[in-house]
C-alpha positions, 0 to 999 in steps of 0.5 A: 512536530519532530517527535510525531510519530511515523505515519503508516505507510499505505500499501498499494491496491496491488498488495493491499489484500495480502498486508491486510490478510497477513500483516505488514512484516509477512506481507514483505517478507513474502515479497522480499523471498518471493516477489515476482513470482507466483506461489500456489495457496492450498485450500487447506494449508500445511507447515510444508507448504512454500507459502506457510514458509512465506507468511507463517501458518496462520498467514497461508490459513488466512489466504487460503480462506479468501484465495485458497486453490489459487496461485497468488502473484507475488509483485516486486512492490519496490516504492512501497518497500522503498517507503516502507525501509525508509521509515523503518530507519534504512539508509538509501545505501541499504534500501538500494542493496535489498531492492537490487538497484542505484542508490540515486534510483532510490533518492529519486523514488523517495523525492518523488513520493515525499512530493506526492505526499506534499501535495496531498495535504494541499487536496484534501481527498475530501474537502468538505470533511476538511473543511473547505466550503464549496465554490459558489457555483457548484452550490447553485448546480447543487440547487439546480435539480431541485427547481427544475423539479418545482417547476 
């Protein structure tokens, strides 16, 4: 088990849409430059552009297509950057320098999302496709409907 490969870490809703049209390395490079402010997508964008500066070219090409025209909202996004440094190998001591923050701010954001992710595995998000039978009562709400319909 020592030797399983990192698990990705899942960005949150909130940036979700840009790691997916950009990839994860652009994604927080943009966030890392820009976080916290707003940054205006061209419907067609050039090699001048502050967002091809960002994310690349071909990154600021592909939100153009689904936000161009826009301004795009760059957030902080610190708990994913703080999982994501982490299993990248950054100690709390450098997590905390990139984030502007206390080193014990880190440890508790890390702590709090390993027990998060402890507990996930104790719920799956769908038991059923775990393996877990349902509870006796909610079979026979499940048959409910079907014998008021008989009767």
């Amino acid at each position: 088990m020592a030797n399983a490969p990192p698990r990705p870490i899942r960005p949150p809703a909130e940036i979700a849409w840009l790691v997916d049209a950009v990839g994860e390395d652009a994604a927080l490079r943009a966030i890392e430059q820009a976080g916290g402010t707003a940054v205006y997508c061209a419907r067609t964008p050039n090699q001048k552009s502050e967002l091809a500066r960002l994310v690349g070219l071909p990154g600021a090409r592909a939100l153009a297509e689904i936000r161009g025209g826009e301004e795009i909202r760059i957030p902080l996004a610190r708990d994913w950057r703080m999982r994501l440094y982490r299993a990248r190998g950054l100690s709390y001591r450098e997590i905390a320098r990139r984030l502007g923050c206390w080193e014990s701010t880190v440890h508790r954001h890390l702590q709090a999302a390993l027990m998060t992710e402890a507990q996930g595995t104790l719920f799956p998000a769908d038991p059923a496709a775990a393996g877990v039978p349902a509870p006796a009562r909610a079979r026979e709400d499940a048959r409910e409907p079907a014998r008021r319909r008989r009767g």
